[in-house]
C-alpha positions in Angstrom: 124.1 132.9 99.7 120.5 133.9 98.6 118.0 134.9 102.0 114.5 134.8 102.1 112.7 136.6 104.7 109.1 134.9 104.9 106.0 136.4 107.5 102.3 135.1 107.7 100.6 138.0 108.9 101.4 138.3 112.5 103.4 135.2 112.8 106.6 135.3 112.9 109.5 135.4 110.3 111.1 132.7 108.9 114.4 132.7 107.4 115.1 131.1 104.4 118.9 130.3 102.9 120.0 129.1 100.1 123.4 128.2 99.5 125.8 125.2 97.9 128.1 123.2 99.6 127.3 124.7 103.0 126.0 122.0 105.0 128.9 120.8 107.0 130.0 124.0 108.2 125.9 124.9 109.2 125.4 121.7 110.7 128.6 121.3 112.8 127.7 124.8 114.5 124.5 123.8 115.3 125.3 120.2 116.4 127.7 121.9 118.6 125.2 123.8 120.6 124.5 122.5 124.3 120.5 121.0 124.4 120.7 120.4 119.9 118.9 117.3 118.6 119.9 116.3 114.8 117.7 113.8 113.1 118.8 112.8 109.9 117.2 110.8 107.2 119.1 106.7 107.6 120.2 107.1 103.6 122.1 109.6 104.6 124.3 107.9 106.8 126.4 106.7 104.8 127.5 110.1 103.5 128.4 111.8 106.9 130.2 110.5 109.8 128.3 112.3 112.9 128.2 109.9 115.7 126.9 110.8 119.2 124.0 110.9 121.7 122.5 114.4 119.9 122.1 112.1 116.3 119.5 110.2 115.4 119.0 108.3 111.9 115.3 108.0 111.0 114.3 105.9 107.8 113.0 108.3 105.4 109.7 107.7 102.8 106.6 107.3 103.6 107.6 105.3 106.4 108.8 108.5 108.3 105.0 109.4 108.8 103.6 106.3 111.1 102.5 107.1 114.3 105.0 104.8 116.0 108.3 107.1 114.7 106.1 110.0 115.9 105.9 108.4 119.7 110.1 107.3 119.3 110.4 110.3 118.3 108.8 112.1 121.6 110.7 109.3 124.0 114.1 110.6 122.7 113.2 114.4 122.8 111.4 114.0 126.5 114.3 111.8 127.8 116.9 114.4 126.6 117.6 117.7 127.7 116.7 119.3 123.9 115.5 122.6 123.1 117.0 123.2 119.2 115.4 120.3 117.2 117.4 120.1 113.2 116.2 117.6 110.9 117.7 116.9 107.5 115.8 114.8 105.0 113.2 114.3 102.6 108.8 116.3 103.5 108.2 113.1 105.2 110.6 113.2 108.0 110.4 116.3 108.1 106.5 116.5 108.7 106.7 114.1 111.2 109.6 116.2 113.0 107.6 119.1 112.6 104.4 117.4 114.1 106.6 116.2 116.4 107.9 119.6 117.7 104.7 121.3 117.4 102.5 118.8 119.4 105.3 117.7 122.2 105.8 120.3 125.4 109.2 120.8 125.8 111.2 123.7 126.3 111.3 124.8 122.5 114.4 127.2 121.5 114.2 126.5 117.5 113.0 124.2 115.0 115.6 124.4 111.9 114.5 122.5 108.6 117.2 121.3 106.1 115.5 119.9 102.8 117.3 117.0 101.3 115.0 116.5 98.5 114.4 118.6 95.0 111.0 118.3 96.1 111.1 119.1 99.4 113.2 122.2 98.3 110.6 123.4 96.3 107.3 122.3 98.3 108.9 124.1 101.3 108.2 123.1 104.7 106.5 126.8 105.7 102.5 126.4 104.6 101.6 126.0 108.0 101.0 122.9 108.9 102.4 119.5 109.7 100.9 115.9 108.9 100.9 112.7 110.6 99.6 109.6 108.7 97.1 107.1 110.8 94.5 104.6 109.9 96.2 103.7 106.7 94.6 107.4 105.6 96.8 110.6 104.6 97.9 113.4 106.3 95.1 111.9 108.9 96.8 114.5 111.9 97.3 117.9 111.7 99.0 120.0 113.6 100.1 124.1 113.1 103.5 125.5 112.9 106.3 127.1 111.2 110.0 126.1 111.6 112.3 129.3 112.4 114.7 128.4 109.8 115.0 126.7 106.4 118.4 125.8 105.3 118.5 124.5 101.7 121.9 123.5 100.0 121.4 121.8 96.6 124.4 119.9 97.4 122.3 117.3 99.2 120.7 116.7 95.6 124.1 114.9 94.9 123.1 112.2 96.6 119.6 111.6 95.2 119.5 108.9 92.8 119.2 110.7 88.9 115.9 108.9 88.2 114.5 110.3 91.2 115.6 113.6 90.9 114.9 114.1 87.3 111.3 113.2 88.4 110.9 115.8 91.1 111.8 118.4 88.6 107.6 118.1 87.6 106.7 120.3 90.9 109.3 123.3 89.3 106.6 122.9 85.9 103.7 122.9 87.5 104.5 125.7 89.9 105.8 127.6 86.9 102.6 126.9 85.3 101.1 129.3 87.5 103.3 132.1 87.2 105.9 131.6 84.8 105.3 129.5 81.8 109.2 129.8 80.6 110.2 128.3 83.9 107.7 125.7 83.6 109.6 124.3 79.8 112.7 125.1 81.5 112.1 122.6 84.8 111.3 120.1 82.2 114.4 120.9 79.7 116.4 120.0 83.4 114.7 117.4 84.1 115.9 115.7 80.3 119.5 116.9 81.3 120.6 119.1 84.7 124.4 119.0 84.2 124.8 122.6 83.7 122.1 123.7 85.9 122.3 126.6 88.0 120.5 124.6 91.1 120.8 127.8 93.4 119.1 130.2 91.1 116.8 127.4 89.8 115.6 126.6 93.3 115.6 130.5 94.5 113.1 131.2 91.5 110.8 128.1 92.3 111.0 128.7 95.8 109.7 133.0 95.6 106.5 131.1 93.8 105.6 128.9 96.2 106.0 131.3 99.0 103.6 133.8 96.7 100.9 131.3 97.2 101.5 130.7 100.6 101.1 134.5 101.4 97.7 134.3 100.1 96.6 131.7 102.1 97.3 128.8 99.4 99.0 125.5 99.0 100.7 123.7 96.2 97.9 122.9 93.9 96.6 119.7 94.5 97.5 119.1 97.8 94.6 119.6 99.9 92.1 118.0 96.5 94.9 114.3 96.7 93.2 113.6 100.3 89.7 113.2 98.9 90.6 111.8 95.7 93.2 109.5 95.8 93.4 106.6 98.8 97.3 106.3 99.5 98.9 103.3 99.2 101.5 102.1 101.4 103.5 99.9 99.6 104.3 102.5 96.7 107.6 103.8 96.5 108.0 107.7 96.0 103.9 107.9 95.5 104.2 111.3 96.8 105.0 112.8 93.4 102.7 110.3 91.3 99.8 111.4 93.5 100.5 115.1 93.4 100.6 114.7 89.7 97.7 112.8 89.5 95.7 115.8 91.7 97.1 118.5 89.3 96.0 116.8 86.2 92.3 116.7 88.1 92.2 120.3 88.9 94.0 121.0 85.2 90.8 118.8 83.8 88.3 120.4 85.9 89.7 123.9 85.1 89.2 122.7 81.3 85.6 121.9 82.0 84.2 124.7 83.6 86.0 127.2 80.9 89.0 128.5 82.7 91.5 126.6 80.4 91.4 126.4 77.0 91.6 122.6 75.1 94.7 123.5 73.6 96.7 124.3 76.8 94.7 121.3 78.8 96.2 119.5 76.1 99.4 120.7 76.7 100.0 120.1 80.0 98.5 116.5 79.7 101.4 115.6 77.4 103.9 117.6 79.1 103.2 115.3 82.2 102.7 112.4 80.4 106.1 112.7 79.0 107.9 113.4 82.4 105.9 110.7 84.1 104.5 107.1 82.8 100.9 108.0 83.0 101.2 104.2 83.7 102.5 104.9 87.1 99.6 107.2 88.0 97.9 105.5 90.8 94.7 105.5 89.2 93.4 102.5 90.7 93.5 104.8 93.9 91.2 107.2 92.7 87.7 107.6 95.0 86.2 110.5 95.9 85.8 110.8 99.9 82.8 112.7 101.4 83.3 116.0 102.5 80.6 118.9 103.7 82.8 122.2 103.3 84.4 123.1 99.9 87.8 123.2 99.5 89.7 125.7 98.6 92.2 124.8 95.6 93.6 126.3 92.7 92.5 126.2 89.1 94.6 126.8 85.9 93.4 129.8 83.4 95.3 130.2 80.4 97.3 133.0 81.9 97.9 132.0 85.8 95.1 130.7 88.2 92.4 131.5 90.1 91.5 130.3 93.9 88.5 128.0 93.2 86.4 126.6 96.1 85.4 123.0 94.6 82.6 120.4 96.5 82.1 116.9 96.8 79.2 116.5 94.1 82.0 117.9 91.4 84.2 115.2 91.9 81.8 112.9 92.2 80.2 113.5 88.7 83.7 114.0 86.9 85.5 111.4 88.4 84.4 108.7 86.1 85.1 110.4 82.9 88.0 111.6 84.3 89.1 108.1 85.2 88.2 107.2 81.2 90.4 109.9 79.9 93.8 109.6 81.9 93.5 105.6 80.7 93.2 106.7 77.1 95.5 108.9 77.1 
């Protein structure tokens, strides 16, 4: 087993384990526990046979974040005598548990995360925050919190279909493009082929990097700059990963414009992407730039790492429409 021991500051730790093949022995001791909850994502089901009045199957996807599974979600927990809330699935049911918890009064004991996802896995649950979609707009709620423990056995990628998880392997390369550029070529090498991958260590490495930027008060880059750029749409399957790719290549275009990144490595990563994912399945017809009065804070790529760049409205306003001509051409 690898442990991670992760603190914001004054907050408080949060424990971080990564191990294969461990899941039914972690999750039978904690279903076992007088006053536990386990919600588990509904394409899961099939896969495990836990049965009683302490489970719950919630759909996973983007349907996970509507408002009405957030207000089941608070009937179940307020009508139960629950203090240790578990959730296993994919970043949207586990936002909306972790909204959940962090919103609801209830006599809280411990909120423990279990990442089903490679993409979840590697965009850890432990930034902060939690989101609630409303209004047909992303991440519309907010709420702050930290789960006490994150579980992650890359077992669970067993049962994620190979097309899906060879596409999730793009948030390994872009977080390596910040720090490591070797584990960047080698997340997309496995995502051509993963057979003898060394999940454990892959996900231990990718995982040290995220929690780097969240240390320093950062977020996977993109991630705040894909709520004022790109409208969601519903009706998209997995547009999570399209859209976050789709910020990156902004911020990796903006970082080329104002000098941080040279042409030749712009270049680079704009064919390294476009050979992972169709550039045709880029939700560009999504793309508008929403008002906003304070700057955000995002990242932008140099040629060796990044910086933290505070970028404004009138920039994406202005660079959007060449921006739009260039992803189409290429």
């Amino acid at each position: 087993m690898k442990s991670i021991s992760f603190s914001k500051g004054i907050e408080k730790d949060i424990h971080i384990n990564i191990n294969m093949n461990y899941y039914e022995e972690f999750l039978s001791k904690y279903l076992s526990r007088y006053g536990s909850l386990l919600i588990m994502d509904s394409g899961l089901k099939k896969y495990f046979n836990y049965d009683g009045d302490n489970v719950v199957f919630v759909k996973g996807g983007p349907e996970a974040k509507y408002f009405d599974k957030y207000v089941e979600l608070c009937k179940l927990i307020t009508n139960g005598d629950y203090s240790n809330i578990i959730v296993v699935g994919g970043g949207s049911l586990i936002d909306m548990v972790g909204f959940t918890y962090n919103t609801l009064d209830f006599p809280k004991a411990s909120l423990i995360i279990v990442p089903t996802t490679l993409s979840s896995m590697i965009y850890l649950p432990v930034s902060g925050e939690f989101n609630l979609d409303m209004n047909y707009t992303k991440n519309y709620l907010k709420v702050s919190g930290y789960p006490d423990l994150v579980y992650i056995d890359p077992y669970f990628c067993k049962f994620l279909d190979k097309s899906v998880m060879k596409k999730q392997f793009i948030f390994g390369y872009l977080v390596g493009l910040l720090f490591d550029k070797t584990f960047a070529k080698l997340s997309l090498k496995y995502s051509k082929n993963f057979i003898k991958l060394d999940l454990e260590e892959y996900l231990y490495t990718a995982i040290r990097f995220v929690l780097s930027l969240y240390s320093n008060d950062l977020v996977f880059p993109g991630t705040r700059l894909s709520k004022f750029l790109i409208e969601p749409d519903f009706k998209m399957n997995n547009f999570f990963v399209e859209s976050e790719c789709l910020s990156f290549v902004f911020l990796s275009y903006l970082s080329h414009k104002l000098g941080y990144l040279s042409e030749l490595n712009f270049k680079s990563i704009v064919n390294d992407i476009k050979n992972s994912l169709s550039f045709s399945n880029l939700p560009l017809r999504n793309l508008k730039a929403k008002k906003f009065s304070i700057p955000l804070n995002e990242i932008l790529l140099t040629d060796d790492g990044f910086i933290s760049y505070y970028i404004n409205y009138t920039e994406i306003e202005e660079l959007l429409p060449e921006f739009k001509v260039f992803v189409r051409s290429a």
